[in-house]
N, C-alpha and C positions, 0 to 999 in steps of 0.2 A: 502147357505148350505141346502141341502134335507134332509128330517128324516134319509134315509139313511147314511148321510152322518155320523150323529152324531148318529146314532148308531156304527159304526165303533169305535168310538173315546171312548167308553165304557171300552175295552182294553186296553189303554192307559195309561202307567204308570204317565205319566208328565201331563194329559188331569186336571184343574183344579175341580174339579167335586163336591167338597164339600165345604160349608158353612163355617167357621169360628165356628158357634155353634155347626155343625152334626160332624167336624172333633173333637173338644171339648169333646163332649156327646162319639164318638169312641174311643176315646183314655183313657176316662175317667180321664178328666183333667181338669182344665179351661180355659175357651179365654184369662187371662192373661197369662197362661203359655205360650199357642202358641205366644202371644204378645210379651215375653219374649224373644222365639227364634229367632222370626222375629229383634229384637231390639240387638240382639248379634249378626246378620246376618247366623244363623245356616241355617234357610230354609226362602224364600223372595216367599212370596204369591203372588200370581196373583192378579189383582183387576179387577173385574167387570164391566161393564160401568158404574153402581151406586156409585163405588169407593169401594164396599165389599170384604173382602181378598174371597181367594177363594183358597182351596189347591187339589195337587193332591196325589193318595197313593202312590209314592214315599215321598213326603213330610212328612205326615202320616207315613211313616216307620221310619225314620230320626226322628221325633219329639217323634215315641213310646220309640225307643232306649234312647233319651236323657230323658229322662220321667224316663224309668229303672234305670238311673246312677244316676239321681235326686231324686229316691224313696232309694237307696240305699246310701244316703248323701252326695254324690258328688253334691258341688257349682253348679251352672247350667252353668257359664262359663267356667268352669273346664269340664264340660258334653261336651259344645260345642268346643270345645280345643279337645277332645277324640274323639270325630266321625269327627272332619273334618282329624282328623291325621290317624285314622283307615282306612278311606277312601284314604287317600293321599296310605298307605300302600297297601292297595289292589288293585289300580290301580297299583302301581310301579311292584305288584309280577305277574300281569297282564302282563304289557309290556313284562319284565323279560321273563315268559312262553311263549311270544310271540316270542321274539327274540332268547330260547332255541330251539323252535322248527323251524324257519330259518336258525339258522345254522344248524342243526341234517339234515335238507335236503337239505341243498346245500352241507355239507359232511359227508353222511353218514359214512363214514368208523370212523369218530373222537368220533362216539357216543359207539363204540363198545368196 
């Protein structure tokens, strides 16, 4: 891989890019918490050649959200129960708008 390359990879929502501590220190939380998610199977870190988690800001967004519902008294497996079924729900309402708008164009007239 070329410098170039891995600056590309900078964009990269899924690209692991942080530490276990710098994700920590960003979310303003701590490695046991992340430990916690990884241990309920919410979000499954990458590992390093040294064996060190390693997340990317998708991860980080998923872990701030469960972070919100855990600051707000929700159990932390009740948190991760909540974002994996929120997620289930926005991909189905995904499809859904997907498959509204294949039919609207193979029959326009049924949309009217």
């Amino acid at each position: 891989m070329t410098a170039d390359d891995s600056f590309g990879r900078l964009d990269d929502d899924d690209y692991p890019a942080y530490t276990m501590g710098r994700a920590a220190e960003m979310l303003g939380t701590t490695q046991g918490f992340l430990r916690a998610l990884g241990e309920a199977r919410l979000i499954t870190p990458l590992r390093s050649e040294g064996g060190h988690r390693r997340y990317s800001r998708y991860q980080l967004r998923i872990a701030a959200r469960a972070r919100e519902l855990v600051d707000q008294g929700t159990p932390i497996e009740s948190a991760c129960r909540i974002i994996v079924l929120e997620d289930q729900l926005e991909e189905a309402q995904s499809i859904n708008a997907e498959y509204r708008r294949t039919a609207e164009s193979s029959n326009p007239t049924a949309a009217a």
